[in-house]
KOLVOLUM-635254 format. One line per 2 residues: number of its first residue (from 1); their letters; for each residue x, y, z of C-alpha. Coordinates in pm, 1 decimal. Last residue first. Layout:
BEGIN
NUM = A = X Y Z  ...
This chain:
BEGIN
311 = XX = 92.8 429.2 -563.9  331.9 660.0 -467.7
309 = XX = 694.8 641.1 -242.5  760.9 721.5 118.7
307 = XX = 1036.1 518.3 236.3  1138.0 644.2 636.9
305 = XX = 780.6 629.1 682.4  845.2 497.0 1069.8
303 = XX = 599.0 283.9 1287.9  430.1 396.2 1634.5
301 = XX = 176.5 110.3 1672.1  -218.0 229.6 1673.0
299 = XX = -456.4 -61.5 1831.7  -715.4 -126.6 1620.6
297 = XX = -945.5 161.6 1470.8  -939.8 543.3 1468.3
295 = XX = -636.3 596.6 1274.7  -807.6 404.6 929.5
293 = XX = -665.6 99.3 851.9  -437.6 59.1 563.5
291 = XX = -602.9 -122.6 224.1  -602.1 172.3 35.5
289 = XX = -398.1 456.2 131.5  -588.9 708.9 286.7
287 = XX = -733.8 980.0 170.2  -674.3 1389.1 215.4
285 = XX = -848.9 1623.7 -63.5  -779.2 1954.0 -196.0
283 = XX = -979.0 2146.3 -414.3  -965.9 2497.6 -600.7
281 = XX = -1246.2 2691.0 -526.1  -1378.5 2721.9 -766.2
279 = XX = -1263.4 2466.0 -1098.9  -1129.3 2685.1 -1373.8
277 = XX = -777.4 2521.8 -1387.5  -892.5 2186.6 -1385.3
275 = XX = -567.1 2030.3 -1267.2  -766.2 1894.4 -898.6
273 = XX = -535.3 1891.0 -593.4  -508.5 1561.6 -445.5
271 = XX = -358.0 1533.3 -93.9  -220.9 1127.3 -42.5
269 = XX = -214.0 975.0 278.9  36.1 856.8 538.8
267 = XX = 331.8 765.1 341.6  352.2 450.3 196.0
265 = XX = 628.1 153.3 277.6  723.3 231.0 631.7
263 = XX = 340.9 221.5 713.9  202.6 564.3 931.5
261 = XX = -70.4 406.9 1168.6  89.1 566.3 1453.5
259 = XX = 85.9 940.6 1313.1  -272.4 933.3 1264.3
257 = XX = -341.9 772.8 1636.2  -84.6 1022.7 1788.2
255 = XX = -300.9 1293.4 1612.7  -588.5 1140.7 1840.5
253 = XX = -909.5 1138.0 1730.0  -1261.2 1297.3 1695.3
251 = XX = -1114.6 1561.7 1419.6  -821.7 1649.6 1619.8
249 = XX = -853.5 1502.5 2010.7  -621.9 1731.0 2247.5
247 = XX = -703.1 2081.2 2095.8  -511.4 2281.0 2302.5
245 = XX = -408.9 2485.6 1990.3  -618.3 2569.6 1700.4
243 = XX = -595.2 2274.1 1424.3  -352.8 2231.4 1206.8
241 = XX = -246.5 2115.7 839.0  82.7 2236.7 702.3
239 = XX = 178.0 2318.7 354.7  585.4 2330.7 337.0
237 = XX = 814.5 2643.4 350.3  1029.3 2554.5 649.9
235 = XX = 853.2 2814.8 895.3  477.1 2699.5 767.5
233 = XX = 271.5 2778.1 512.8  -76.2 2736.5 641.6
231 = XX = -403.5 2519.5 650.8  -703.7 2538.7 906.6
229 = XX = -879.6 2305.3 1150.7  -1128.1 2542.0 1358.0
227 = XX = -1141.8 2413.7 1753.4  -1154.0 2812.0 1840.8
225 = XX = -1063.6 3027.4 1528.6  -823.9 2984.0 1354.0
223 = XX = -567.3 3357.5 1214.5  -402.3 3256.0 1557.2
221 = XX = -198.2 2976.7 1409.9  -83.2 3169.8 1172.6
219 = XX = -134.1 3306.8 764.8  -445.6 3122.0 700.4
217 = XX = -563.3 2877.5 401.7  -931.0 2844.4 498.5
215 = XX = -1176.8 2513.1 475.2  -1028.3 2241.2 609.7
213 = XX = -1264.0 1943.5 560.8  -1376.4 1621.3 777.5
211 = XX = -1452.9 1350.4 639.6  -1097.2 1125.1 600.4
209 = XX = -881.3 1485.1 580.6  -1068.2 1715.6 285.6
207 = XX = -899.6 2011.1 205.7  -1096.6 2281.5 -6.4
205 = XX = -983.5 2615.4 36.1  -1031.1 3012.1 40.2
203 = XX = -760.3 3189.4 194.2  -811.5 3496.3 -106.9
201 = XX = -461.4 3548.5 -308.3  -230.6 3228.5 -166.7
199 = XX = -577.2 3021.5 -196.0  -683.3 3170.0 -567.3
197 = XX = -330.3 3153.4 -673.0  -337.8 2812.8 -706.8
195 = XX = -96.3 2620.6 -480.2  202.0 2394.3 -593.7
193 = XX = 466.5 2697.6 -552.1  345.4 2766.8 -229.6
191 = XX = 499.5 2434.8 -141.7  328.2 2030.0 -71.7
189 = XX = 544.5 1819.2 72.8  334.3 1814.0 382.6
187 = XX = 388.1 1819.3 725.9  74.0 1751.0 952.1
185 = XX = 59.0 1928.1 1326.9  14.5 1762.7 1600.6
183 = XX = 257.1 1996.4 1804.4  595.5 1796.8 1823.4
181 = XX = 571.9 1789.5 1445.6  377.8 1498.8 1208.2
179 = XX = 590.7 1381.7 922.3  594.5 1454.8 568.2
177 = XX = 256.4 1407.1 451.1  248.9 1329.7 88.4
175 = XX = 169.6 1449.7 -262.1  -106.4 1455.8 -549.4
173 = XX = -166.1 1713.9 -811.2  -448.6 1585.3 -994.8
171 = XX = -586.4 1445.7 -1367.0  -465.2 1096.4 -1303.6
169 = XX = -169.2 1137.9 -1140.2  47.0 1426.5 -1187.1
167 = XX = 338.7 1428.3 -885.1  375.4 1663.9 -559.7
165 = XX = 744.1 1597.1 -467.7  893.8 1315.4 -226.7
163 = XX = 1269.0 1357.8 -116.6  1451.2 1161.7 -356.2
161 = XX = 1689.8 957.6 -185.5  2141.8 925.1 -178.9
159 = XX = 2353.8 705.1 -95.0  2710.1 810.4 -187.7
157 = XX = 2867.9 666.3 -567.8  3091.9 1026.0 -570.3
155 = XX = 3349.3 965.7 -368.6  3692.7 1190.1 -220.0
153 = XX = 3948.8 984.3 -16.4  3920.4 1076.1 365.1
151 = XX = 4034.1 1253.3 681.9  4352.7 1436.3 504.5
149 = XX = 4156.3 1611.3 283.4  3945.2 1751.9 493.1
147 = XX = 4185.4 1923.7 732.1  4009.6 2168.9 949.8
145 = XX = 4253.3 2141.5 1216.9  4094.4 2129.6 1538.8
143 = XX = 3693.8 2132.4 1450.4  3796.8 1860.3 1230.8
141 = XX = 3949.7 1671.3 1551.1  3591.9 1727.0 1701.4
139 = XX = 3429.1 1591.8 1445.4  3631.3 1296.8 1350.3
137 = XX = 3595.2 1179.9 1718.6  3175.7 1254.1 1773.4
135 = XX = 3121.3 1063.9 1439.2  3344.6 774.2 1451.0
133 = XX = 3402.7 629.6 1848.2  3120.8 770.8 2004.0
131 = XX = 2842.7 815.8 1728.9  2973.5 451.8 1618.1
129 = XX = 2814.2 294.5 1909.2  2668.8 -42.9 1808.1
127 = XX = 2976.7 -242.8 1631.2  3195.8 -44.0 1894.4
125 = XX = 3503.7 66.1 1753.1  3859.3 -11.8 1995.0
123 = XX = 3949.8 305.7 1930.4  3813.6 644.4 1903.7
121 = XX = 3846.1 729.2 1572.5  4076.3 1004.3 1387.5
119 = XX = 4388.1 759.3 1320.5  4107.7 559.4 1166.8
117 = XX = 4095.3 746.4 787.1  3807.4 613.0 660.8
115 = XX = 3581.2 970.9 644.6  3460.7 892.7 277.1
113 = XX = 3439.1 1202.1 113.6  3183.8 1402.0 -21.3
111 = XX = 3258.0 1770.1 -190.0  2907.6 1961.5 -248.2
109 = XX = 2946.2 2333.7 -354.0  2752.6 2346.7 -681.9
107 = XX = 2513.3 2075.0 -588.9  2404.9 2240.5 -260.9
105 = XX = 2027.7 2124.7 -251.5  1985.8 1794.4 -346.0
103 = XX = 2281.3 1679.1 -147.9  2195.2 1834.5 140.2
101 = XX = 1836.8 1700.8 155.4  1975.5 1389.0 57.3
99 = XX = 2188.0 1376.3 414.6  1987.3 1085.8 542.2
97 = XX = 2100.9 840.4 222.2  2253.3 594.9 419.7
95 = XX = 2619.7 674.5 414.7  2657.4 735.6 771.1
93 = XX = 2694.9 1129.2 916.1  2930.5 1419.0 923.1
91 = XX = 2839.5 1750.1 732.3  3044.8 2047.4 698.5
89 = XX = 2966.5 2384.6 635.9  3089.1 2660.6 334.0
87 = XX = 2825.0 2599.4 108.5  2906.6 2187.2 148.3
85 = XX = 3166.5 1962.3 300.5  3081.9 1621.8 368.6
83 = XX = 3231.7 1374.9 608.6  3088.7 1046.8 554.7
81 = XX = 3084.8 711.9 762.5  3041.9 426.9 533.1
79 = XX = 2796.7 122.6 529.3  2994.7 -228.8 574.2
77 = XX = 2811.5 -293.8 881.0  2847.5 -159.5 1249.7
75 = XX = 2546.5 55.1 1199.7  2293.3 49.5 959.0
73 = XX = 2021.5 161.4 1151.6  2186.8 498.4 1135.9
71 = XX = 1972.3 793.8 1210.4  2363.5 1003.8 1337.1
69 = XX = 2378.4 1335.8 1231.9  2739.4 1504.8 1313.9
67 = XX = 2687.3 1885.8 1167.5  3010.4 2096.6 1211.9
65 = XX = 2973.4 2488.4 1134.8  3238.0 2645.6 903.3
63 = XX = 3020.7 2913.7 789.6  2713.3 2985.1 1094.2
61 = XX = 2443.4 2859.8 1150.1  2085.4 2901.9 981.4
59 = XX = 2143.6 2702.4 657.9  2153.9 2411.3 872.5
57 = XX = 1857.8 2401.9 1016.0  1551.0 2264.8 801.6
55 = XX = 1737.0 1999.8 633.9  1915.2 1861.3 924.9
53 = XX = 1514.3 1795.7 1037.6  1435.5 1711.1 680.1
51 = XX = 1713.8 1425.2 632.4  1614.3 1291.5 1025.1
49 = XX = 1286.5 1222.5 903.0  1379.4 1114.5 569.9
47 = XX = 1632.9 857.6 765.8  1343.7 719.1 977.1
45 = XX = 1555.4 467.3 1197.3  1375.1 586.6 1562.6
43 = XX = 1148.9 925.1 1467.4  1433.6 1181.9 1501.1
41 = XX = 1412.4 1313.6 1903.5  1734.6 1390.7 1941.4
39 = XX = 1737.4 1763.5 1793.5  1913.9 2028.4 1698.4
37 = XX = 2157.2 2019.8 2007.3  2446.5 2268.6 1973.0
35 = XX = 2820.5 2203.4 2105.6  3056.5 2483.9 2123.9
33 = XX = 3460.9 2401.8 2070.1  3676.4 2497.9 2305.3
31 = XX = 3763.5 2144.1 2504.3  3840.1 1977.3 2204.4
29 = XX = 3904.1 1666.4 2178.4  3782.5 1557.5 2534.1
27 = XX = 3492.9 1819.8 2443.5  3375.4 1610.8 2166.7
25 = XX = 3406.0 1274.5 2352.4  3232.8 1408.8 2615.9
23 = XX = 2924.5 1516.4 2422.5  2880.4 1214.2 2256.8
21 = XX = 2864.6 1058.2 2561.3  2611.1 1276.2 2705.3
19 = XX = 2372.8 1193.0 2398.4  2410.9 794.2 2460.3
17 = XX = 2394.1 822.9 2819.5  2002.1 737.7 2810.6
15 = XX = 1646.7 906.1 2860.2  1759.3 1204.5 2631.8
13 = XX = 1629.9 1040.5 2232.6  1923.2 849.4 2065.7
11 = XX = 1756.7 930.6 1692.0  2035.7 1186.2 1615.9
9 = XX = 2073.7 1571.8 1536.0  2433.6 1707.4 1698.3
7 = XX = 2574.2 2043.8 1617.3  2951.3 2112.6 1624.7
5 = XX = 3067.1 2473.1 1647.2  3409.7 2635.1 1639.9
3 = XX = 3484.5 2873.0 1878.9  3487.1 3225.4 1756.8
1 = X = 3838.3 3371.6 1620.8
């Protein structure tokens, strides 16, 4: 039989022990399992960032894989640690709402249970560190035995959010960006299912971001020419916006700049597509929320969007 296989996604970043640690305390368990980073680099707190990363990769392992996910600004109060099993995996992470992805997805399969059980913690339990001594531990020993039912009671009143959908408002289609990847490029919520046949069918399209437009819905990155912003579908099924690579300044200014203006309360900006069914080409168009400044002015401050809602 394979080695079993925990995968860690977490908010620690690499510049401290915190990673490392989890690691040990995994392999002090259980020396044969194999450990798999996703990703450490979840935007500080941002539980919809860390739901869409998990989001994104767990279909791709294998059955019986271990997920520990740790965005937990929570920690050391009275929120629970989890351990949810779901289409044959297994999800371990605080009761905050950053599995919802999970949730909203595997409805016919999803068992959640309240991982309380403290034989299977490292012990004394930090009030700040409770990757090491609840996460890490019940992983690993579930990697040993595969006893669910003995590691917690079974709930149903778990934290969940609504991961933000294109919505009718006043005569549009509007949505959100996401997040902003390692490459610049803009996440939306928006799905092939939410564009008009006339952009899936002929590339043509109409996206305006502040005054500047995108003009062609491409297949890949290369498809743009030199400097040329375009649109795509990207790997995880979401509209992306991009421009051609090693472009440092995107439409006069720095993607860092657009991505540091983000408030927790709003997302970023809103993409309208027009309803009028017999408008050509079919339109989108990228504004800012009012009243929040626009990326090119005052000093940008890396926030979160970890509650993206619609106005």
């Amino acid at each position: 039989m394979a080695n079993a296989i925990i995968t860690l996604t977490t908010d620690y970043g690499t510049n401290d022990h915190l990673v490392g640690t989890l690691k040990g305390v995994i392999l002090k368990i259980n020396p044969d399992v194999t450990i798999v980073d996703i990703t450490h680099n979840i935007t500080p707190f941002d539980l919809l960032d860390g739901a869409l990363a998990i989001g994104s990769a767990y279909s791709y392992f294998p059955p019986k894989t271990i997920h520990v996910v740790v965005v937990d600004p929570g920690v050391g109060t009275e929120r629970r640690p989890l351990l949810v099993s779901a289409q044959n995996q297994y999800f371990i992470a605080p009761d905050n709402g950053v599995l919802s992805v999970i949730y909203e997805r595997e409805t016919e399969t999803l068992v959640v249970r309240h991982a309380n059980v403290e034989h299977y913690y490292l012990q004394p339990v930090s009030k700040t560190f409770h990757g090491r001594d609840i996460f890490a531990p019940v992983a690993s020993w579930l990697s040993k035995g595969w006893q669910t039912p003995s590691m917690g009671d079974e709930i149903s009143d778990y934290k969940k959010f609504s991961i933000p959908r294109p919505k009718d408002a006043d005569g549009a289609l509007k949505g959100a960006v996401l997040r902003t990847d390692a490459f610049g490029n803009l996440i939306t919520n928006f799905r092939s299912e939410d564009l008009p046949e006339s952009a899936l069918n002929g590339g043509a399209i109409k996206l305006q971001v502040g005054t500047h437009q995108v003009s062609r819905l491409v297949d890949t990155f290369a498809r743009g020419n030199n400097g040329e912003p375009i649109a795509y579908l990207g790997s995880s099924g979401y509209l992306e916006i991009a421009s051609s690579p090693c472009q440092e300044d995107w439409f006069g200014y720095s993607i860092m700049a657009l991505q540091a203006v983000w408030p927790l309360h709003l997302p970023s900006c809103f993409l309208t597509l027009p309803a009028d069914p017999a408008s050509a080409p079919r339109s989108f168009w990228l504004v800012w929320p009012r009243g929040q400044p626009h990326p090119c002015k005052g000093k940008p401050q890396r926030v979160g969007h970890r509650d993206c809602s619609f106005s």
